[in-house]
N, CA, C and O of each residue as an XYZ file, in Angstrom:
644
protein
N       3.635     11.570     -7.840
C       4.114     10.216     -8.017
C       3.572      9.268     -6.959
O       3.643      8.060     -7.182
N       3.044      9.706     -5.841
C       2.369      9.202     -4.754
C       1.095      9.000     -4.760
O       0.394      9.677     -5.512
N       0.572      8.097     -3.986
C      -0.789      7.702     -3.611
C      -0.806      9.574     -2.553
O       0.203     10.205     -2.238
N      -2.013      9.905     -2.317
C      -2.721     11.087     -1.288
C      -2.665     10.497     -0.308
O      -3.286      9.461     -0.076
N      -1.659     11.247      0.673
C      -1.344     10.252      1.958
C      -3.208     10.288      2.607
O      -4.238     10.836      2.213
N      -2.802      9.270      3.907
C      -4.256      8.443      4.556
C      -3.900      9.480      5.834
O      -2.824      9.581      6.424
N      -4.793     10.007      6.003
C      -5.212     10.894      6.988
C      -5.187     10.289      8.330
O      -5.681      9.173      8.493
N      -4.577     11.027      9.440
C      -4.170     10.567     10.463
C      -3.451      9.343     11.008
O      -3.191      9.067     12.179
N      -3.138      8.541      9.676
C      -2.285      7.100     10.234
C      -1.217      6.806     10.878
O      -0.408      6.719      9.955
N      -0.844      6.666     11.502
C       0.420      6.794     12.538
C       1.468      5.577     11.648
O       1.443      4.474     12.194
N       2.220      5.646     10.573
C       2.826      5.102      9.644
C       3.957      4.700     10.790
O       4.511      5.407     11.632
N       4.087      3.242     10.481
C       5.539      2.708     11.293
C       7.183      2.697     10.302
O       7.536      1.995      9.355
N       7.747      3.595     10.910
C       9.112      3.538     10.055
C       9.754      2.519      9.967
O      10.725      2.496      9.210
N       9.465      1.616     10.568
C      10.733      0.174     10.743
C       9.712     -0.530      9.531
O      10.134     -0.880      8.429
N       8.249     -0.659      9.993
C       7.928     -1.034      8.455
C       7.968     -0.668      7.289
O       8.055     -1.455      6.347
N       7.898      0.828      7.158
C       8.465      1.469      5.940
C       9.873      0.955      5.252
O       9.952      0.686      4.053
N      11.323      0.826      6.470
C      12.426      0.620      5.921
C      12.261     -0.865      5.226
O      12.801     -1.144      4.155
N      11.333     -1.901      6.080
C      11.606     -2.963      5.943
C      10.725     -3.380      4.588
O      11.326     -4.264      3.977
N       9.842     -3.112      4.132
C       9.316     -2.889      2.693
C      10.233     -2.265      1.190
O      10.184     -2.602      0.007
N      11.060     -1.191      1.957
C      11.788     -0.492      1.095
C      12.897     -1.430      0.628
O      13.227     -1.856     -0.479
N      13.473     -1.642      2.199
C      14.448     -2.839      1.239
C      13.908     -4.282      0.731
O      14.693     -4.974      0.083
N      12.295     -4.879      1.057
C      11.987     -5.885     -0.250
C      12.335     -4.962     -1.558
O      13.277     -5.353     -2.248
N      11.701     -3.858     -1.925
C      10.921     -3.147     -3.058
C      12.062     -2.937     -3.522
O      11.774     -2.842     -4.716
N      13.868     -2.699     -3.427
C      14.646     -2.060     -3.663
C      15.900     -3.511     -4.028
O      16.750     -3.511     -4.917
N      15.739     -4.146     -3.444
C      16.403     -5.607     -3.635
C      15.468     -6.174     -4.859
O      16.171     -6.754     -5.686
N      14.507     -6.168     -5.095
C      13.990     -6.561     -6.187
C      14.084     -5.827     -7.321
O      13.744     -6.530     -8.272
N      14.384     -4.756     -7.649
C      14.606     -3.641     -8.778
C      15.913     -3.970     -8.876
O      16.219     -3.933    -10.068
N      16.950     -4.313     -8.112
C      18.151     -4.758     -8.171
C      18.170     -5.897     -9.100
O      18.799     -5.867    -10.158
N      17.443     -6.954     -8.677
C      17.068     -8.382     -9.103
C      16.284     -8.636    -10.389
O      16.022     -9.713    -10.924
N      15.898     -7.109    -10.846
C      14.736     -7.110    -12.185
C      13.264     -7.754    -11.887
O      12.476     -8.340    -12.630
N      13.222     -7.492    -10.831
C      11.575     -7.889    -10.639
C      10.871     -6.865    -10.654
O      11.369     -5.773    -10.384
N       9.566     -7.006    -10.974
C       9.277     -5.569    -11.027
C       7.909     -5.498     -9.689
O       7.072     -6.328     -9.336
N       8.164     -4.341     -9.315
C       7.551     -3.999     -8.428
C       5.622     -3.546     -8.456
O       5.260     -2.454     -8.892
N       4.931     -4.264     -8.089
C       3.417     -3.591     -8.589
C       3.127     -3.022     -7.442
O       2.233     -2.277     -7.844
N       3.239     -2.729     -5.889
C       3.029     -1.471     -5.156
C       3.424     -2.282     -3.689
O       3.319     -3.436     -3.274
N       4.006     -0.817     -3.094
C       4.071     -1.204     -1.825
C       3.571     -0.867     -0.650
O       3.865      0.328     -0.603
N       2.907     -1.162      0.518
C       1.859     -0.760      1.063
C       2.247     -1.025      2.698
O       2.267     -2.123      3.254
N       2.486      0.022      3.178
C       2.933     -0.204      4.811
C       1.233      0.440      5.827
O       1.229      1.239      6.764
N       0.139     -0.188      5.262
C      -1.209      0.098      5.681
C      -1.293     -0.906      6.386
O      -1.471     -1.803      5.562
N      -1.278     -1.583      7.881
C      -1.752     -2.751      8.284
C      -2.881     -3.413      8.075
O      -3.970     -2.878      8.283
N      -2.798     -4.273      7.774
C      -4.074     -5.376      7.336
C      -4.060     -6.733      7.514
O      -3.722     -7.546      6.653
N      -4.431     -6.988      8.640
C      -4.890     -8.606      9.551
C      -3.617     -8.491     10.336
O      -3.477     -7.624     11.198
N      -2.231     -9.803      9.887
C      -1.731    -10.041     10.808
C      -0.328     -8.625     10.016
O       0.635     -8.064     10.540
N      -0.744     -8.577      9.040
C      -0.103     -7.991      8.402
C       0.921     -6.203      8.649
O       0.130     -5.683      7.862
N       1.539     -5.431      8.894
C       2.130     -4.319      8.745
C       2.111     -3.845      7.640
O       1.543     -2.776      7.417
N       2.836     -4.661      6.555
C       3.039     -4.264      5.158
C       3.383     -5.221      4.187
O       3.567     -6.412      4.438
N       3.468     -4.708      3.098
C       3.508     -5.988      1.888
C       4.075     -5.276      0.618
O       3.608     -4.204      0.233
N       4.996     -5.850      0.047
C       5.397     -5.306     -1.300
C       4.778     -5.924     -2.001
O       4.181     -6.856     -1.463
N       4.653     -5.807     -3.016
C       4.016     -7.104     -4.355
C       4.208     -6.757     -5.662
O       3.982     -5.693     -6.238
N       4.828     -8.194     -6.205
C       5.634     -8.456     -7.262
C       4.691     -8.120     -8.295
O       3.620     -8.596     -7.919
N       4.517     -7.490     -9.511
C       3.970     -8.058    -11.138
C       4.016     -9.256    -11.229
O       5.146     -9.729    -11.101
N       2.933    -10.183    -11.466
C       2.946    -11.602    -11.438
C       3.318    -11.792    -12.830
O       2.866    -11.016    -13.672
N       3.935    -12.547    -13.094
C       3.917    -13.332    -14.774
C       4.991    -12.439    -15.041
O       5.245    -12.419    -16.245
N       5.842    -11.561    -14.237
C       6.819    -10.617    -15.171
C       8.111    -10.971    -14.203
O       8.138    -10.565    -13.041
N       8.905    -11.556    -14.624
C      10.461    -11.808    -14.223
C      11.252    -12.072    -15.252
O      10.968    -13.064    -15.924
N      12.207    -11.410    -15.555
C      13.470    -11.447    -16.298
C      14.444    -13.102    -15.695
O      14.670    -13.163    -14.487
N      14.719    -13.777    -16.206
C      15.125    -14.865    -15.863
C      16.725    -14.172    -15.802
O      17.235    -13.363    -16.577
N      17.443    -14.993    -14.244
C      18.452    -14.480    -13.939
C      18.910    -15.728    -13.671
O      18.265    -16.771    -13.566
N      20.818    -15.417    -13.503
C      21.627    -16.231    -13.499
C      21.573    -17.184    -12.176
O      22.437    -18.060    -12.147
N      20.678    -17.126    -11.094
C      21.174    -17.832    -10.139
C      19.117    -17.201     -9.459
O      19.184    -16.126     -8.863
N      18.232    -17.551     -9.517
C      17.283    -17.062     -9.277
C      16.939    -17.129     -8.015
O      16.360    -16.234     -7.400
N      17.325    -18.331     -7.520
C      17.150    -18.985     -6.087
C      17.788    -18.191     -5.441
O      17.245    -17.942     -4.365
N      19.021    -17.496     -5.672
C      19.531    -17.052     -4.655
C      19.155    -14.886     -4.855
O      19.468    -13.937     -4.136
N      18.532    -14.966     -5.920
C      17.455    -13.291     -6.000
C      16.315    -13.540     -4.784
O      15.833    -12.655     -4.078
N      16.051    -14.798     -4.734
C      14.506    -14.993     -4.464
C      14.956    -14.507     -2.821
O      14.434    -13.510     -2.322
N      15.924    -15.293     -2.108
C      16.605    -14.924     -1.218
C      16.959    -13.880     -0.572
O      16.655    -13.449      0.540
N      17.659    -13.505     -1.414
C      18.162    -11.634     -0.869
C      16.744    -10.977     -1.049
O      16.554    -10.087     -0.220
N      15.762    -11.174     -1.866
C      14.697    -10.327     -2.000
C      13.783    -10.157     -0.233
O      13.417     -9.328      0.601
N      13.820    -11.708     -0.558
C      12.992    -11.983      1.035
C      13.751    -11.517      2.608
O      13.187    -11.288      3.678
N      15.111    -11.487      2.295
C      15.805    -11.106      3.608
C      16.154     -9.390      3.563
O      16.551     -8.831      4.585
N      15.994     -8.769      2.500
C      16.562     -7.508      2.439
C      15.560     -6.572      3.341
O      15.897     -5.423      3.626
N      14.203     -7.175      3.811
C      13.161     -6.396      4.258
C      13.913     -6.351      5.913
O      14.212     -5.357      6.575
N      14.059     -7.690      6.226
C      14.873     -8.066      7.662
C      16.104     -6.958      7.933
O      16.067     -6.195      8.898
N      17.254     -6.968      6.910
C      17.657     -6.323      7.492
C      17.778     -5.020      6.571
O      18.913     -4.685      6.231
N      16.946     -4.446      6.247
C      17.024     -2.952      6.146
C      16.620     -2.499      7.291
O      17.305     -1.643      7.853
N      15.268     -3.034      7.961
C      14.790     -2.756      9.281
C      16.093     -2.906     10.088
O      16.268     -1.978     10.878
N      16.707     -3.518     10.082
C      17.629     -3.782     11.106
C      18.673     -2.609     11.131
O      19.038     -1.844     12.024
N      19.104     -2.799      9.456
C      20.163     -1.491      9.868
C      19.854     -0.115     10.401
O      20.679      0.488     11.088
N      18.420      0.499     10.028
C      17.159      1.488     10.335
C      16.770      1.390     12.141
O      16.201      2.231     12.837
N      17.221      0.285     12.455
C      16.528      0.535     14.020
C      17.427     -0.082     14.885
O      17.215      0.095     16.084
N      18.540     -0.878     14.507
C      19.622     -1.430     15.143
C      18.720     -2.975     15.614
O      19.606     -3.733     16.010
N      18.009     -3.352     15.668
C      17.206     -4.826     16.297
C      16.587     -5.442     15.146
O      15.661     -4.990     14.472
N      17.327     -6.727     14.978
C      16.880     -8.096     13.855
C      15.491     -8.112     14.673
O      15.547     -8.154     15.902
N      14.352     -8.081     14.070
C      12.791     -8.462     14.460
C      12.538     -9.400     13.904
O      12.038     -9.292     12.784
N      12.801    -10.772     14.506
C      12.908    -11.815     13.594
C      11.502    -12.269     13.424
O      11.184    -12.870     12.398
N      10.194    -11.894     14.854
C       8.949    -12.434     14.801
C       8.473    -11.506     13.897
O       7.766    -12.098     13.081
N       8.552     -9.982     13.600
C       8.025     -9.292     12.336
C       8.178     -9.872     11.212
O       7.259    -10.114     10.429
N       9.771    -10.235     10.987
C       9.889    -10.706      9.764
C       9.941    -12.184      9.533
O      10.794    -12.848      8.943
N       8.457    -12.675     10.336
C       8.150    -14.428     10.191
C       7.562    -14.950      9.072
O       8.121    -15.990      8.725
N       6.716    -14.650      8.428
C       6.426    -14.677      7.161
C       7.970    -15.034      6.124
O       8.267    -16.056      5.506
N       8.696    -13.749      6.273
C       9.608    -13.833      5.023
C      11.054    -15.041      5.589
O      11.732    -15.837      4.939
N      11.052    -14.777      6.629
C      12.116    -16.177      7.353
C      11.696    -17.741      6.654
O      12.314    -18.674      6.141
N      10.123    -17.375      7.003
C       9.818    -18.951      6.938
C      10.119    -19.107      5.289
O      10.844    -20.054      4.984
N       9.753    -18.480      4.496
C      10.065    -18.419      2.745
C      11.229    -18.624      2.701
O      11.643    -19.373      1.817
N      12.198    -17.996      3.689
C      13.772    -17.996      3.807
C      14.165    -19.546      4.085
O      15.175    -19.892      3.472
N      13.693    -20.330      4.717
C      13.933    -21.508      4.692
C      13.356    -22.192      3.986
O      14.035    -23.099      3.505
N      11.978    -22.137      3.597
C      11.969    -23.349      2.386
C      12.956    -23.212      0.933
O      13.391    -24.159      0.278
N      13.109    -22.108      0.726
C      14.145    -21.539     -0.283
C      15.304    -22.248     -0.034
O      15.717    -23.087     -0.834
N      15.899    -21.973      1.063
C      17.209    -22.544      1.635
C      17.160    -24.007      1.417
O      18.005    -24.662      0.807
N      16.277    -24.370      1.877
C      16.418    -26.135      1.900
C      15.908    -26.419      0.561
O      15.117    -27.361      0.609
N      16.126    -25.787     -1.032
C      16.058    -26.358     -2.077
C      18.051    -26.246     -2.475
O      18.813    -26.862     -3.221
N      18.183    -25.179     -1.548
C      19.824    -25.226     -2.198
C      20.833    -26.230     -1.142
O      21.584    -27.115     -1.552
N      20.650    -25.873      0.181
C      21.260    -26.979      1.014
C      20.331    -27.750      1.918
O      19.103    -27.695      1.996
N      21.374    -28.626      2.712
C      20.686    -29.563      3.751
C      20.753    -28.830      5.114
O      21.393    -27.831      5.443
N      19.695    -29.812      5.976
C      19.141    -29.478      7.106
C      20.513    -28.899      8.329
O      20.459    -28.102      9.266
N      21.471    -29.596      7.858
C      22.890    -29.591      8.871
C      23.089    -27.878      8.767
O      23.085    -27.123      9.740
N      23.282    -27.425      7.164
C      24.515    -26.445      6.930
C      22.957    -24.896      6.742
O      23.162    -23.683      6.677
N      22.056    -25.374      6.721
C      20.714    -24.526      6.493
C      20.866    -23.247      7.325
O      20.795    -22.179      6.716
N      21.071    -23.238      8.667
C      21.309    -21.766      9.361
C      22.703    -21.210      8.764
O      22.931    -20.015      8.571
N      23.504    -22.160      8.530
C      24.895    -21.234      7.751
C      24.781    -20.491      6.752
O      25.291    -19.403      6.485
N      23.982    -21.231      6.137
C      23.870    -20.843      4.461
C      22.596    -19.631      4.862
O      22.841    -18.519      4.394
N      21.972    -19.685      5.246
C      20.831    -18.319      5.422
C      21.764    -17.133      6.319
O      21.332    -16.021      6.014
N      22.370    -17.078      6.855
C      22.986    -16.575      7.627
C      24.198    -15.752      6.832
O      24.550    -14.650      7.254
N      24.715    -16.252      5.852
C      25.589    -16.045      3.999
C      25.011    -14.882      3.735
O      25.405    -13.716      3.780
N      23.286    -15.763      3.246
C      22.712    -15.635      2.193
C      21.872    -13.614      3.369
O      21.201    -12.913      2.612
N      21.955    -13.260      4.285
C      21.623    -12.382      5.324
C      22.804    -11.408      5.367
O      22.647    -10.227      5.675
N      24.084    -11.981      5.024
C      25.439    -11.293      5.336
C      25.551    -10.429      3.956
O      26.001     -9.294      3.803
N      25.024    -11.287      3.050
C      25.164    -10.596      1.490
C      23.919     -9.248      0.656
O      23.962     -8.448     -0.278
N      23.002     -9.660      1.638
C      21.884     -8.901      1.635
C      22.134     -7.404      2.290
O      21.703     -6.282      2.024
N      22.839     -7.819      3.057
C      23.153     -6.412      4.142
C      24.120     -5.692      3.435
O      23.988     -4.482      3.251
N      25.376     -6.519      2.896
C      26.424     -5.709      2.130
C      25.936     -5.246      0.633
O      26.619     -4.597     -0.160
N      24.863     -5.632      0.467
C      24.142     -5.209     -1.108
C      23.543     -2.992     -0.502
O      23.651     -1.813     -0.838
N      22.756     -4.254      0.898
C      22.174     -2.894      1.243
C      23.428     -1.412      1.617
O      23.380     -0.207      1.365
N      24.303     -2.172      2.215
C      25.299     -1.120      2.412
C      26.152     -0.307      1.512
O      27.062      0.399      1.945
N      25.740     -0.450     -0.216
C      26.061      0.813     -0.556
C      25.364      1.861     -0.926
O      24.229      1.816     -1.400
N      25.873      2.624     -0.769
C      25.390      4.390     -0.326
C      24.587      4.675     -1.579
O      23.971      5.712     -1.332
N      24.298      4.271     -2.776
C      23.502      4.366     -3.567
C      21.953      3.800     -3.221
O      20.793      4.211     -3.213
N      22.573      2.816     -2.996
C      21.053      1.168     -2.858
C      20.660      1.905     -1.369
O      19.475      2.114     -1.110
N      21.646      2.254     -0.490
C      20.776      2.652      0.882
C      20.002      3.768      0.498
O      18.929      3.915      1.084
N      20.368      4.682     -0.471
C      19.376      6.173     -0.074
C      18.265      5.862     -1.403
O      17.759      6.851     -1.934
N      18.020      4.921     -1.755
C      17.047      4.348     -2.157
C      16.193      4.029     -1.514
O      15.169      4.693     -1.354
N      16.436      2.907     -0.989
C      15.531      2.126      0.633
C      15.227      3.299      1.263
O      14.082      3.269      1.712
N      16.020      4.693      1.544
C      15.854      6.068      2.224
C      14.439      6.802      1.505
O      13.326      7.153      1.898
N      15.022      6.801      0.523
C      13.630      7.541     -0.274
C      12.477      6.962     -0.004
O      11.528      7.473      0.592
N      12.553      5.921     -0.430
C      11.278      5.456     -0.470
C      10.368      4.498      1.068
O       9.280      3.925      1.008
N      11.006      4.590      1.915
C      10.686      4.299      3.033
C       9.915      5.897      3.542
O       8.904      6.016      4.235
N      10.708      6.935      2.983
C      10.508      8.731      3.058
C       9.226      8.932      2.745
O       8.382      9.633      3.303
N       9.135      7.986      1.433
C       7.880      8.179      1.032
C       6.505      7.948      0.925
O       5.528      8.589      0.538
N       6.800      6.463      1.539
C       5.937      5.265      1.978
C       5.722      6.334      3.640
O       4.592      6.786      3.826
N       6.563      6.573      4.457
C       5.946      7.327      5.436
C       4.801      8.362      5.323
O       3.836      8.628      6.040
N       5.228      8.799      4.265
C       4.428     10.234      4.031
C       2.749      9.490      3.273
O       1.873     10.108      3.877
N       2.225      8.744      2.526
C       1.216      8.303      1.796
C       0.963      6.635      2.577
O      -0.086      5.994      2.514
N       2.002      6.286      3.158
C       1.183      4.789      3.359
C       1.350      3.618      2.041
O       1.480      2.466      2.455
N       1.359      3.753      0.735
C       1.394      3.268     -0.320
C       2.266      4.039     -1.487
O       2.538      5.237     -1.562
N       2.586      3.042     -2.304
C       3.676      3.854     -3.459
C       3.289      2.400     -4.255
O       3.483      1.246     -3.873
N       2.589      2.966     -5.672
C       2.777      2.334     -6.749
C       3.853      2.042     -7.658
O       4.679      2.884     -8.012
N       3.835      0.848     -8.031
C       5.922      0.256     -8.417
C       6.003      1.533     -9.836
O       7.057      1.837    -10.394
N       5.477      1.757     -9.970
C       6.210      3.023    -10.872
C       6.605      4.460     -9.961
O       7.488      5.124    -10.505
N       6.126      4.974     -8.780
C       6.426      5.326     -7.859
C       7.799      5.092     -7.490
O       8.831      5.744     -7.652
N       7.454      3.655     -6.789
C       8.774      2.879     -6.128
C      10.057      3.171     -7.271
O      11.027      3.758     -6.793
N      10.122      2.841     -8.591
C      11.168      2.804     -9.811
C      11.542      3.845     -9.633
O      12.738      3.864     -9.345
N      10.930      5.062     -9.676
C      11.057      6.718     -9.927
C      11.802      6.725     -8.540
O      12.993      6.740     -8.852
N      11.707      6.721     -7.156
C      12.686      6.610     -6.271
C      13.873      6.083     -6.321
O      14.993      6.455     -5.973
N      13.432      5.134     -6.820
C      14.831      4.046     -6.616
C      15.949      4.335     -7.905
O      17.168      4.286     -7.743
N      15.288      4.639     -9.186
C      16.362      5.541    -10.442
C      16.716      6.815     -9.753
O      17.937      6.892     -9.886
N      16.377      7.663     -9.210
C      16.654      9.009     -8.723
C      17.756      8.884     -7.497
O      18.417      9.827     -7.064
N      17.810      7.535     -7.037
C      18.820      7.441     -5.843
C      19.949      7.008     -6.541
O      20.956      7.712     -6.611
N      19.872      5.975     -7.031
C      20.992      5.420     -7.922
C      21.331      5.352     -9.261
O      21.730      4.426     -9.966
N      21.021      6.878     -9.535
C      21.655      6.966    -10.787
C      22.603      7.840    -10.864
O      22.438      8.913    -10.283
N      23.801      7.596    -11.587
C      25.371      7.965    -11.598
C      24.994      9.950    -11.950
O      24.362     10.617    -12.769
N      25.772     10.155    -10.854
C      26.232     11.907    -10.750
C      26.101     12.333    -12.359
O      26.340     13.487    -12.715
């Protein structure tokens, strides 16, 4: 179900977790996953990436788009105990232009800060976490996991006894 892991790469686990929970918040959200890749490249660690042109239209999208982008923040976080807020600068900064289509400049750290509190309690059940588990497991071991990969983890964690 894996890419042939990359020979000798010294794979970072905090980037693994923090990919797992984009890749795993979005299967939540019905996005679908086209691969995730904790191979560094430029300024880069890692990158999930969406199927372009494929989203299920949801009840509140702005606020999927949200948890998608913050779930990488703190899966790492719950995985290593330290918010890396300069790792996760890229997805912050998305985190605020997002934010400032739903509120204003005043209430903007409150409302991301919500929208961070809800992400974490998504991540905190024991299903959705040993998801992010797997596949962070697995992303360690190969470096890359194709979103049919990623699905096959993430159904095998959370699917009912």
């Amino acid at each position: 179900m894996t890419t042939a892991p990359v020979p000798d790469f010294p794979h970072d686990p905090a980037t693994a977790y923090h990919e797992a929970g984009h890749a795993v918040m979005a299967l939540l959200h019905e996005r679908p996953v086209l691969k995730v890749n904790i191979l560094p490249q430029g300024e880069r660690l890692g990158i999930c990436q969406f199927r372009k042109g494929v989203q299920r239209p949801s009840n509140d999208w702005l606020e999927a788009e949200l948890l998608i982008a913050l779930a990488g923040l703190a899966a790492e976080a719950r995985f290593t105990g330290i918010y890396d807020e300069h790792g996760a600068g890229r997805d912050l900064y998305s985190v605020r232009k997002l934010a400032l289509m739903r509120t204003n400049d005043r209430s903007v750290d409150r409302f991301e800060k919500r929208m961070l509190a809800k992400a974490e309690n998504i991540l905190a059940d024991d299903r959705i976490w040993a998801a992010v588990v797997s596949i962070a497991e697995a992303l360690l071991k190969s470096g890359i996991l194709s979103g049919r990969a990623v699905r096959h983890y993430y159904e095998e964690a959370t699917k009912a006894d």
